[in-house]
C-alpha positions in Angstrom: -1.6 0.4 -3.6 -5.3 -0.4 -4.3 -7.3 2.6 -6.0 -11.0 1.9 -6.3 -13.9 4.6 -7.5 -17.6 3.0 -6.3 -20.5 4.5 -8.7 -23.8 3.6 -8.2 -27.7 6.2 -8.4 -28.4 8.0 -5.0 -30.0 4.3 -2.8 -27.5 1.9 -4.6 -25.6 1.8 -1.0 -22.4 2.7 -2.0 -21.9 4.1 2.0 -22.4 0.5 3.0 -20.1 -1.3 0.5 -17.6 1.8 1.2 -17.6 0.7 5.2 -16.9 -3.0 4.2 -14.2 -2.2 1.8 -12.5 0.8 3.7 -12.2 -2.4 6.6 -10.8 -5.1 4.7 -8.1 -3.2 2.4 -7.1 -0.3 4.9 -8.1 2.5 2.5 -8.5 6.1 2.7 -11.6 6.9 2.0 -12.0 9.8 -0.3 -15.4 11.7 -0.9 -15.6 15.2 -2.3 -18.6 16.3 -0.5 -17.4 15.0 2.9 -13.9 17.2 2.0 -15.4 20.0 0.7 -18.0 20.2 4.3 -14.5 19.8 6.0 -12.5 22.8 4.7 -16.2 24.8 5.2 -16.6 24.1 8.7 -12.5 24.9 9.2 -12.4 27.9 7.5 -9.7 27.5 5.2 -8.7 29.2 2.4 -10.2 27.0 0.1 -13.6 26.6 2.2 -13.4 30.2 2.0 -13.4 30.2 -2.0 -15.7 27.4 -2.0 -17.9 29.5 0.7 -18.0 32.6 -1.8 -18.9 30.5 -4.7 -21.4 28.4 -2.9 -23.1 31.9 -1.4 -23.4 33.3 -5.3 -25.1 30.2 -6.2 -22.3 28.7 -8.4 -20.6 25.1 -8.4 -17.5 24.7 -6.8 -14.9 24.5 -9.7 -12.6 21.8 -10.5 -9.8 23.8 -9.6 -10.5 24.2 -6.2 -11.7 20.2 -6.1 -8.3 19.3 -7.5 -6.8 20.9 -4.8 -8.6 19.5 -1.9 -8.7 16.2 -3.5 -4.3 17.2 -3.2 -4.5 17.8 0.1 -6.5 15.2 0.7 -4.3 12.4 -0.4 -0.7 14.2 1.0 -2.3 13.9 4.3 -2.4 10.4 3.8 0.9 9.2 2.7 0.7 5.8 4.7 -2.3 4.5 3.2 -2.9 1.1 1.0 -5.1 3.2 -1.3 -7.8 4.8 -1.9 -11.6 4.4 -2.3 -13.2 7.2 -4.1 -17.0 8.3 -4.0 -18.6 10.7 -5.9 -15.5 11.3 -7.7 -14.9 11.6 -10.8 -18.8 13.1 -11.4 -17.1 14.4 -15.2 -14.6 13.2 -18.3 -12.6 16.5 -17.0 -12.7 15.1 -13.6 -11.6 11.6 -14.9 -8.7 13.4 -16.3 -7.9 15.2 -13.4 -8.1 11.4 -11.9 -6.0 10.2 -13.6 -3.1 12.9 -13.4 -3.5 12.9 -9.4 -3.1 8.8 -9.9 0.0 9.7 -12.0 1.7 11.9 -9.4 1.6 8.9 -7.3 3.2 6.4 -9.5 -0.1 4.6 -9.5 -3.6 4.2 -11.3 -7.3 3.6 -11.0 -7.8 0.1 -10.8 -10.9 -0.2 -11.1 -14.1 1.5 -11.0 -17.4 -0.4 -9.3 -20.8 0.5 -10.7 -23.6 -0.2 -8.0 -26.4 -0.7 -10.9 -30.5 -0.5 -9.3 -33.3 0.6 -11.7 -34.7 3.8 -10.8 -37.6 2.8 -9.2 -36.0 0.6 -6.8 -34.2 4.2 -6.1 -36.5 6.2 -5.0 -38.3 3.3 -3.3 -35.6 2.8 -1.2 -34.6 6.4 -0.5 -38.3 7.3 0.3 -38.5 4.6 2.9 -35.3 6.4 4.3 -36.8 9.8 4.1 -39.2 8.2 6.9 -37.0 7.6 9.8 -34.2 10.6 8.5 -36.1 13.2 8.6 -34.0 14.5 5.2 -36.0 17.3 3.4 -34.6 15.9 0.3 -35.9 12.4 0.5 -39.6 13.3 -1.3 -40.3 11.7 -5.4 -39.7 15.0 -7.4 -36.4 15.5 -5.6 -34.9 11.9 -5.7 -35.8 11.7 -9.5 -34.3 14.8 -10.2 -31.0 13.7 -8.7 -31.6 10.8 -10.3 -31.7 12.3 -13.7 -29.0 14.4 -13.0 -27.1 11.5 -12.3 -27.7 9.6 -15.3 -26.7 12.7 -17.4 -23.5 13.8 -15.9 -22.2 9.9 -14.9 -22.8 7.8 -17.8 -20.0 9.5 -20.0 -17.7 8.8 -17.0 -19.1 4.8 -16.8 -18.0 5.2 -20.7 -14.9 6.7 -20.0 -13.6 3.9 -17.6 -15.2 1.5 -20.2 -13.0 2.0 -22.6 -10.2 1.8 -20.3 -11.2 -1.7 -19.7 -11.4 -1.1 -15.7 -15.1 -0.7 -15.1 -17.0 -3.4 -13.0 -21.0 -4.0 -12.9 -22.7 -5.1 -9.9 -26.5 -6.0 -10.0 -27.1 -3.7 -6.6 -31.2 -5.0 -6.1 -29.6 -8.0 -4.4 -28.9 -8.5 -1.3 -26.4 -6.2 1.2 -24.6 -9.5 1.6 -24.3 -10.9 -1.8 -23.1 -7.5 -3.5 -21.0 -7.0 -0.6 -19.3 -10.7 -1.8 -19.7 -9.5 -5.6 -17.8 -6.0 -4.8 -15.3 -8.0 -2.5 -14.1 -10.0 -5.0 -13.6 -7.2 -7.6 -11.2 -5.6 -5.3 -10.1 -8.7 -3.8 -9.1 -9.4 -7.9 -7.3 -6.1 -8.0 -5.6 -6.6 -5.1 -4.2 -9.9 -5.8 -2.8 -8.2 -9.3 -0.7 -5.9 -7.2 3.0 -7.2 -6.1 3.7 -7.1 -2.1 6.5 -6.1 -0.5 7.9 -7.3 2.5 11.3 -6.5 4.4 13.0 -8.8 7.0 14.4 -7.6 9.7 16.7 -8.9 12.6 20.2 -9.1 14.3 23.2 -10.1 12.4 22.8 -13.6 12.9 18.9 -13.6 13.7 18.7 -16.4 10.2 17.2 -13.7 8.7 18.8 -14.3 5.1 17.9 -17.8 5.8 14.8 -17.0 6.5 14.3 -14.4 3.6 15.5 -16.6 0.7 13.2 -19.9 2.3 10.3 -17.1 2.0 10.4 -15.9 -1.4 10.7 -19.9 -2.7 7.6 -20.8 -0.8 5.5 -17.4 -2.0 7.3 -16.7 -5.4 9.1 -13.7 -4.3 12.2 -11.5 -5.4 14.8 -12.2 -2.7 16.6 -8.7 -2.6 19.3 -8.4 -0.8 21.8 -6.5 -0.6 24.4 -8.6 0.5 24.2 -11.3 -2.3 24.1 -8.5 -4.6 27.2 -6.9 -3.4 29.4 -9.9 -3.1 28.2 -11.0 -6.7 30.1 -7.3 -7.0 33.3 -8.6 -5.2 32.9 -12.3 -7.1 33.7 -10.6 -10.6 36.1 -7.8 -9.3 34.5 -4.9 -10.1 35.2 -1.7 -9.0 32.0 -1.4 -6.7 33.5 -5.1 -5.1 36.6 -3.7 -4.5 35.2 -1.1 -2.3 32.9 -3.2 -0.8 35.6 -5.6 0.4 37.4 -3.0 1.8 34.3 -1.6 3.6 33.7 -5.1 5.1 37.1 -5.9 7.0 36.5 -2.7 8.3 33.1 -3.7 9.5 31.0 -0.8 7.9 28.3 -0.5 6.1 28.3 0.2 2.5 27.0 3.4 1.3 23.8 4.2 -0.7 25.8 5.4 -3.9 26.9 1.8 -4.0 23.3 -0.1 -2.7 20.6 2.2 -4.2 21.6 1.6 -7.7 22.0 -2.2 -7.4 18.8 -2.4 -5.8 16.8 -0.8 -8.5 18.3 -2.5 -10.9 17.4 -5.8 -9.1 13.2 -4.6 -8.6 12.8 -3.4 -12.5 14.7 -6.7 -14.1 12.0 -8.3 -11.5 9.5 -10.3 -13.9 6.4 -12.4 -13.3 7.1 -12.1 -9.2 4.5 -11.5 -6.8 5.9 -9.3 -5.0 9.7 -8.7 -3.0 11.2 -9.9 0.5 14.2 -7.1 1.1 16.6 -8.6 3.5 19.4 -6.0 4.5 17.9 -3.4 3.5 17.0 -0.5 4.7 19.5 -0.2 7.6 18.9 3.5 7.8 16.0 6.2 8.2 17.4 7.6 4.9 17.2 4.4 3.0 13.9 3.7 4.5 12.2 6.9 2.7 14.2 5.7 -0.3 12.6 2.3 -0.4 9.4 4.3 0.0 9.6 5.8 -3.4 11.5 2.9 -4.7 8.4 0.8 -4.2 6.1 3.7 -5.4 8.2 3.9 -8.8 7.0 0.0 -9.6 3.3 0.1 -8.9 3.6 -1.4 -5.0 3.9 -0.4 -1.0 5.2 -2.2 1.9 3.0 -5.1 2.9 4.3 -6.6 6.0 7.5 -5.3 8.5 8.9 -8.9 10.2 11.2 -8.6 13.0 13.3 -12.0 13.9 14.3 -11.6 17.6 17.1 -13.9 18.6 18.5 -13.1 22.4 22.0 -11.0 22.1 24.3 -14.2 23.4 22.6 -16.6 21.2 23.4 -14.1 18.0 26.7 -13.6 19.6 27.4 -17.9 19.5 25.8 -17.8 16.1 27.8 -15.8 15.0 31.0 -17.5 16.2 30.1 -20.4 14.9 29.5 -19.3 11.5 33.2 -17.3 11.6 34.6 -21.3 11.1 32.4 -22.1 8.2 32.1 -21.5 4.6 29.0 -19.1 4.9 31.0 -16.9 7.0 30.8 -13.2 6.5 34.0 -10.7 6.5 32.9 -9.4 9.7 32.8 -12.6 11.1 36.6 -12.8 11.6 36.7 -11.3 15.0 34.8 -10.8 18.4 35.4 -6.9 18.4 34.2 -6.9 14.4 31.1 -9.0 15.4 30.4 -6.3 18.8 30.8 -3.5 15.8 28.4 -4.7 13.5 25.8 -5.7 16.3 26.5 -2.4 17.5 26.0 -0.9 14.1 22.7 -2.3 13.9 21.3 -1.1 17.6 22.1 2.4 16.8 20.8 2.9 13.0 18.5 0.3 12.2 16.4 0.0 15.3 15.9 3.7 14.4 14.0 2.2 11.3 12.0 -0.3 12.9 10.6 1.9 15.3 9.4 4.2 12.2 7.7 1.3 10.6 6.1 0.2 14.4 4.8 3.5 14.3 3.5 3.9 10.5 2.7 0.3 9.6 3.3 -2.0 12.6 6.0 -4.6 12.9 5.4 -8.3 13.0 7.7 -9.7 16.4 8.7 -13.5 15.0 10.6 -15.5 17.9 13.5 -16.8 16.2 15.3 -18.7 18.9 13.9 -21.9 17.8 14.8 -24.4 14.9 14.8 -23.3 11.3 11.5 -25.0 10.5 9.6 -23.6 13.5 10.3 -20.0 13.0 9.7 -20.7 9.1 6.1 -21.5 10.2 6.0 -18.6 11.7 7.1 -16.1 9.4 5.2 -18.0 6.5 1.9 -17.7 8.2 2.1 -13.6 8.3 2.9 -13.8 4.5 0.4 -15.9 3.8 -2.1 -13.6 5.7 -1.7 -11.1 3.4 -2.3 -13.6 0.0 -5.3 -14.6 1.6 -6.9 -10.7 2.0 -6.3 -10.6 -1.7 -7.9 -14.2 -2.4 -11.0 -13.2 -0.2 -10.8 -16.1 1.9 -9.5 -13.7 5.2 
């Protein structure tokens, strides 16, 4: 997840640089005044409150902000991040921030300061108040905002400071060139951020192959579940035992068992760029669980791949790898095979079709030989190294 706060004097063109980076990093674009115009014009209970206040000439309080700014962002529980503008305005607010950021298991990243000298302001915003018609576009107006700006924001530029997250962008240059200069702030960011990627694909799709080639080339944590649980039934724990008994029955192993593996796998993960899940989830349920799994360590899923393999190629596959050493338990029969392919068309299609629907899946055609569909998949994950290197 990528949270970004763009300052900058009324005229710096924050609304342009807000388009560009909205585009390129898919995030929710979060601006108080354009939320608090929306709960007005719908009537709710808080544009009520916020109507009443407004009508008494008052300022709308942080504690009905805070509460839009809630709503807001639980509305929007699939996005990479979020860009906010015109918030925080206050130190209080900054605090607020920062809680919000904490309920989500995440932070600020980074806060861009537009920086223009005044008079370039209200140069600029005069020359808009030509063609926009805006009553508020005259000299006395624009340097009263701007005053007002200067007063209430530079504590908050001091605040973030300190923090060691604040970025200054010299915005008299050009659209394009701060538009390069603020892409490669957040392109920075971005990059510092681990991915997350899961694997998908028939029982005998090469998906593990495929998964484990993956995480070599990009630096990856290979989780998956499998290894983990038959590094279980190698030593002879009690977690193996039940394992091995689960697999020459040809069922899946439940999450008491995965969950805590899996965690422990992600936090003892150092120095990675990021995690290719193979295996896991299989379910709706476990899907939601990787959801906060990822949340907990700072990260979100990146990229969904699907490795399609036609059913009687996976069923010969599968045969063939029943008489070799990298056989599975479930390998040991045609009706065990027919159960576990089985298993997987009635739960874990479930969970593809929830990530075609909140993130997209990638389709990679994996009847081909190991190198060619290695190309393929490494080409999506390198797609999303080169948003965060600015090159795509």
């Amino acid at each position: 997840m990528l949270n970004l706060a763009l300052f900058g004097p009324p005229g710096a063109g924050k609304g342009t640089q807000s388009s560009q980076l909205i585009e390129r990093f898919n995030l929710c674009y979060i601006s108080t005044g354009d939320m608090l115009r929306k709960e007005l014009k719908a009537g709710t209970p808080l544009g009520k409150q916020a109507q009443d206040i407004i009508a008494s000439g008052g300022l709308v309080s942080d504690e009905i902000i805070v509460q839009i700014l809630e709503k807001t962002i639980a509305e929007n529980p699939n996005a990479s991040g979020f860009l906010f503008d015109g918030f925080p305005r206050t130190t209080i607010q900054a605090y607020i921030l920062d809680g919000l950021m904490i309920r989500l298991n995440t932070q600020l990243d980074c806060l861009i300061n537009l920086q223009i000298p005044d008079d370039i302001s209200v140069t600029r915003l005069m020359e808009r108040g030509k063609t926009s018609g805006r009553s508020d576009d005259n000299e006395d107006v624009i340097r009263n905002r701007l005053k007002e700006y200067h007063e209430k924001t530079h504590p908050v530029l001091d605040f973030y400071a300190e923090k060691g997250v604040r970025e200054d962008v010299d915005g008299t240059q050009s659209i394009e060139t701060v538009g390069k200069e603020v892409a490669r702030i957040a392109s920075a960011q971005y990059s510092k951020r681990p991915i997350a990627l899961v694997c998908f694909g028939y029982p005998g799709s090469g998906r593990g192959s495929q998964a484990r080639a993956l995480a070599e080339r990009f630096g990856l944590e290979f989780v998956a579940t499998g290894k983990m649980l038959e590094e279980e039934m190698a030593a002879g724990t009690e977690v193996g035992q039940q394992v091995k008994s689960l697999y020459e029955n040809g069922q899946l192993v439940p999450d008491e068992i995965v969950i805590p593996l899996i965690e422990k796998k992600i936090a003892n993960s150092k120095e990675v760029r990021g995690f290719i899940f193979k295996g896991f989830p299989r379910t709706l349920v476990q899907s939601y669980i990787l959801d906060g799994l990822l949340m907990k360590h700072g990260c979100s899923l990146s990229r969904i791949l699907e490795i399609e393999v036609p059913m009687l190629k996976l069923m010969e596959r599968l045969a063939k790898r029943g008489d070799t050493d990298a056989k599975m338990p479930y390998d040991s029969s045609t009706e065990k095979i027919v159960r576990r392919l089985r298993e997987h068309e009635e739960k874990t299609l479930n969970v593809i079709r929830k990530y075609e629907q909140q993130h997209g899946v990638v389709t990679i055609d994996g009847d081909a030989d190991f190198d060619t569909v290695f190309q393929r998949c490494a080409s999506e994950v390198e797609a999303l190294f080169q948003v965060g290197s600015g090159t795509g």
